[in-house]
C-alpha positions as CSV (number, residue, x, y, z in Angstrom):
1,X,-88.7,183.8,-37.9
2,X,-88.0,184.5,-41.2
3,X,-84.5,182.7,-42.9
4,X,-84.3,183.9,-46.2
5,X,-86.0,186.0,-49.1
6,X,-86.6,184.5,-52.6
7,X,-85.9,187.4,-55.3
8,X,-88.2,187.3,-58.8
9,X,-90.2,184.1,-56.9
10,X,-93.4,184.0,-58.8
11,X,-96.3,182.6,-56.4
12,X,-94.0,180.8,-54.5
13,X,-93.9,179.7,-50.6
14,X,-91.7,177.7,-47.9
15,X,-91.3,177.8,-44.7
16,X,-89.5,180.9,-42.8
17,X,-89.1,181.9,-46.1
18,X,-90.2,185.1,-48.4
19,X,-90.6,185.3,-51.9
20,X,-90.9,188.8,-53.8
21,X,-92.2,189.2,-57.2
22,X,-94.4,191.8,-59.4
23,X,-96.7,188.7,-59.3
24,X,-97.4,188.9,-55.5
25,X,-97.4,192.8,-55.7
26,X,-93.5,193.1,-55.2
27,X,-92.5,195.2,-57.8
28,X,-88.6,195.4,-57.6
29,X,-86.5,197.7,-59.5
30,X,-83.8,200.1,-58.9
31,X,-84.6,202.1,-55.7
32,X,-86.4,199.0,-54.1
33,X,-85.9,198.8,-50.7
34,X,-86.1,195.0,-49.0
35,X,-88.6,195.6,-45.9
36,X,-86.1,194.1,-43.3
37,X,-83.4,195.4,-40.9
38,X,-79.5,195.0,-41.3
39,X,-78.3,191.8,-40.3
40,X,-81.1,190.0,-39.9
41,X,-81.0,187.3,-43.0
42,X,-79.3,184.1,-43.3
43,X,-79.9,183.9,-47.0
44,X,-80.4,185.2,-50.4
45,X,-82.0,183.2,-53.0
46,X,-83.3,183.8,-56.7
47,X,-83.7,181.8,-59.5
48,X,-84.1,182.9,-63.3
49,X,-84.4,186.2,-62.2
50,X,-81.6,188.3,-62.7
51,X,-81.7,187.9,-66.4
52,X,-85.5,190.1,-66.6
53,X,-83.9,193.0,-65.2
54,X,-81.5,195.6,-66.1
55,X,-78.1,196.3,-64.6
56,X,-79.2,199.0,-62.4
57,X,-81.8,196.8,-60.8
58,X,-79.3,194.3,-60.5
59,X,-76.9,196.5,-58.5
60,X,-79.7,197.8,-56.6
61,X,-80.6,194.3,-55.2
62,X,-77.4,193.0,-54.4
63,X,-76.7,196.0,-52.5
64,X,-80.0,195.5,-50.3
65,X,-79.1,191.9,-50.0
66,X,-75.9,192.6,-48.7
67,X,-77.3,195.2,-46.2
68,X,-80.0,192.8,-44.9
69,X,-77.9,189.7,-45.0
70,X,-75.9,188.7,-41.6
71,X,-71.8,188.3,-41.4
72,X,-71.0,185.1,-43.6
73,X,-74.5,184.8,-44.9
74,X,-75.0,183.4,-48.2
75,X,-76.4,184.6,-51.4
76,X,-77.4,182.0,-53.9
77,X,-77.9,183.2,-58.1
78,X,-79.3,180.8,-60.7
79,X,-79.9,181.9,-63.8
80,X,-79.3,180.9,-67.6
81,X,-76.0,179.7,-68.5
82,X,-75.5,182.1,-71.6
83,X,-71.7,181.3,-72.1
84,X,-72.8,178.0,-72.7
85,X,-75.5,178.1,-75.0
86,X,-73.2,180.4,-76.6
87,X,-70.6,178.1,-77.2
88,X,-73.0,175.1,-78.2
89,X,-74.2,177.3,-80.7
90,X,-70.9,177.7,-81.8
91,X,-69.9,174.0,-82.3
92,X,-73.4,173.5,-83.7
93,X,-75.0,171.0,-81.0
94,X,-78.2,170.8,-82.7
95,X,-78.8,167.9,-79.6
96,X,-78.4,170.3,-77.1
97,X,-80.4,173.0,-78.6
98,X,-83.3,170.5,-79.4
99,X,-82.7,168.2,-76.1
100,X,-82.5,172.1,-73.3
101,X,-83.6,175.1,-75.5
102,X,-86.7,173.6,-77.4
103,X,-87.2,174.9,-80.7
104,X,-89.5,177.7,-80.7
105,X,-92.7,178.7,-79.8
106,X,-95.9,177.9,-81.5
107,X,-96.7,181.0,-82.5
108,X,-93.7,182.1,-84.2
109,X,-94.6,180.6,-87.5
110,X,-97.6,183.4,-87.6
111,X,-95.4,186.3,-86.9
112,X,-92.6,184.8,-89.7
113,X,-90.2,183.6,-87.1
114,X,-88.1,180.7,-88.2
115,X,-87.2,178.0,-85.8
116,X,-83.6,177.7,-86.3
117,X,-81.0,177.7,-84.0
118,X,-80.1,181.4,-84.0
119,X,-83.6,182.3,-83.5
120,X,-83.4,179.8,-80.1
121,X,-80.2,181.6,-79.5
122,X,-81.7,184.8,-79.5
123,X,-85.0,184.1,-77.4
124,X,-82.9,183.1,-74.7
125,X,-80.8,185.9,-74.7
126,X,-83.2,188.5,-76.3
127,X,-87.2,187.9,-75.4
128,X,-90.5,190.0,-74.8
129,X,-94.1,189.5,-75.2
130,X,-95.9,191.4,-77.8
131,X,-99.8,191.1,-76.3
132,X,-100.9,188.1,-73.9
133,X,-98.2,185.4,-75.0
134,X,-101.1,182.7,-73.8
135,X,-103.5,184.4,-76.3
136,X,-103.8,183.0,-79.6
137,X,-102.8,186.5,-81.3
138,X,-100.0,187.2,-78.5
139,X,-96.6,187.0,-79.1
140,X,-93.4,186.0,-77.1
141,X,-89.7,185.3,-78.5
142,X,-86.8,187.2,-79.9
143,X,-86.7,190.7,-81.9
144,X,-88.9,189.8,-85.4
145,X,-86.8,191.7,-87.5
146,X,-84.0,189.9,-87.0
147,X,-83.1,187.2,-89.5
148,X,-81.2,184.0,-88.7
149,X,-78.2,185.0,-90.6
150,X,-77.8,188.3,-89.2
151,X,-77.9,186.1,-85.7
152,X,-75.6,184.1,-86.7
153,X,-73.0,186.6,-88.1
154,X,-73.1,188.5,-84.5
155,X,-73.2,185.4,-83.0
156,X,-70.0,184.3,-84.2
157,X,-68.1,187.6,-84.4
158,X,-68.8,189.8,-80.7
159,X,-68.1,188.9,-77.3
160,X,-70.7,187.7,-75.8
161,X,-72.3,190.8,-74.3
162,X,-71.5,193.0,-77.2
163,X,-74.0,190.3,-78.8
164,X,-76.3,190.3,-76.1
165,X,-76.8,194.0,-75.9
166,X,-77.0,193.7,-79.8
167,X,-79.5,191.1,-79.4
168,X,-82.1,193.5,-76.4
169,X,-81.3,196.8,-78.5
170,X,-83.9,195.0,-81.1
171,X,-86.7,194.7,-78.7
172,X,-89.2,197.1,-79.8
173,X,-91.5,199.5,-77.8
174,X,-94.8,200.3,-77.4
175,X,-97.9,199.9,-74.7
176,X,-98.6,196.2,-75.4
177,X,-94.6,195.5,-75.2
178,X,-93.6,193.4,-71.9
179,X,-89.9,192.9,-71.9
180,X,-88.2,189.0,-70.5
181,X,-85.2,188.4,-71.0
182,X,-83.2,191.6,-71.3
183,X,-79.8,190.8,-69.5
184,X,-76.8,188.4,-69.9
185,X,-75.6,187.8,-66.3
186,X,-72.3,185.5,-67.2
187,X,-70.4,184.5,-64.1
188,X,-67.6,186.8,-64.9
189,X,-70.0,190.2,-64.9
190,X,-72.1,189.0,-61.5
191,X,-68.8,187.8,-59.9
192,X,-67.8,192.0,-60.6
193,X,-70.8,192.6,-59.6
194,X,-71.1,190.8,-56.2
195,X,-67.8,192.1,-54.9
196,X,-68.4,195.3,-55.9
197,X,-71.5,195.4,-53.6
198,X,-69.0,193.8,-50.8
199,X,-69.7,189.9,-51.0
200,X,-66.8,187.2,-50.5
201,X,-66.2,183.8,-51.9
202,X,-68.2,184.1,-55.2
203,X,-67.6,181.0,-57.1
204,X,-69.5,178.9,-59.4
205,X,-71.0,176.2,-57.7
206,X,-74.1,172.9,-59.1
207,X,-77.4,172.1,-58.7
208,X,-76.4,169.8,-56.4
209,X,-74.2,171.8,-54.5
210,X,-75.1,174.4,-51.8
211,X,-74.7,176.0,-48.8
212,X,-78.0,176.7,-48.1
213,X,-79.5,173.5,-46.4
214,X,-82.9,174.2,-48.0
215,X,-82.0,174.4,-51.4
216,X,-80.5,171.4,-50.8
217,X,-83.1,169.1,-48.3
218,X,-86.1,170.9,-49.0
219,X,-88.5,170.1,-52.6
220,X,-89.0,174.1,-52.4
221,X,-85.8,174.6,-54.9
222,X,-86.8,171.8,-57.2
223,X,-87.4,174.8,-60.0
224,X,-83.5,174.9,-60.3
225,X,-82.9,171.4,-60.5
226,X,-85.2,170.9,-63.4
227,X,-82.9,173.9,-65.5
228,X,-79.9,172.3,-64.0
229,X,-78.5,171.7,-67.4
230,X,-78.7,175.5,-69.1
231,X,-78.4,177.3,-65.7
232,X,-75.2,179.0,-64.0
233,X,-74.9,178.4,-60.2
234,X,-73.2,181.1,-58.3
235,X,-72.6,181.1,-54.3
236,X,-70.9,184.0,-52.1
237,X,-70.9,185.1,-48.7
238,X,-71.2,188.6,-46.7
């Protein structure tokens, strides 16, 4: 009997559990339609998802997980904790940048990428791949045309999703274009967001704190723990 779906899973598997992802041929987007009847789920579960897809897909989803979800079932969101790398960034916490964020890909020096902070910044909140990112003339990180100082200067003068949608308006085009990170889901826009499509109780919660008793007892969830300290935790209920 299945339990609970796993949204944007990659290859993953547990028990009584579903995952779907464009990796296992689960394409979702803004007309998807999860393949089970209303009522029928205990729980809802993604993890560093929510922040590859656009608004529309967004609202699509939690819609669809409301309809399949039973009364007082739980949905569970993880995904980057943008307000705080925000303000990090802000009271320049070069530890925290270096220490969570990393400090750039490899291949950024070839494409004339600094590694700065602003250009960390803005791969998290701003990425795509340009080619096979694994290839040695692939690509992945934030818009190249940006420089740190204009970063910087948006970084520290628009809210934060004026800046993120300055940030993803940068991310060219073209057939060899895959987009990543092209959404800033803050607590305050998926909390809208979840009671808008009906849900109850949306709160922030931990790594360490859940209602789901696999997230919780099972090594299946582990992926969240490991991002525990740049990741936003968000709980609600049908």
């Amino acid at each position: 009997m299945i339990k609970g779906i796993n949204l944007g899973s990659g290859n993953w598997s547990h028990k009584n559990w579903i995952g779907y992802d464009k990796l296992n041929n689960n394409y979702l987007n803004e007309t998807s339609v999860l393949p089970h009847n209303d009522d029928t789920l205990s729980y809802i579960y993604s993890c560093h998802f929510f922040e590859h897809i656009n608004d529309e897909t967004i609202i699509n989803l939690l819609k669809e997980s409301y309809r399949v979800l039973k009364k007082n079932g739980i949905i569970r969101i993880v995904v980057p904790h943008f307000n705080l790398m925000l303000d990090k960034y802000k009271k320049n916490d070069n530890n925290f940048f270096r220490k969570n964020l990393g400090s750039g890909r490899p291949e950024w020096k070839k494409y004339n990428v600094e590694h700065t902070m602003e250009t960390v910044l803005a791969h998290w909140f701003s990425n795509y791949d340009d080619g096979d990112p694994d290839n040695r003339n692939g690509y992945r990180g934030p818009p190249r045309n940006l420089s740190s100082q204009q970063i910087k200067e948006k970084a520290l003068s628009l809210p934060i999703e004026e800046f993120s949608n300055w940030l993803i308006s940068h991310i060219p085009s073209g057939k060899n274009i895959t987009t990543q990170h092209i959404n800033c889901p803050t607590i305050t826009k998926m909390k809208n967001l979840l009671e808008k499509a009906g849900f109850k109780n949306v709160q922030e919660t931990s790594a360490y704190k859940s209602n789901i008793y696999d997230v919780l007892n099972t090594g299946a969830f582990n992926n969240e723990k490991r991002r525990k300290h740049i990741s936003l935790f968000i709980e609600a209920n049908k």
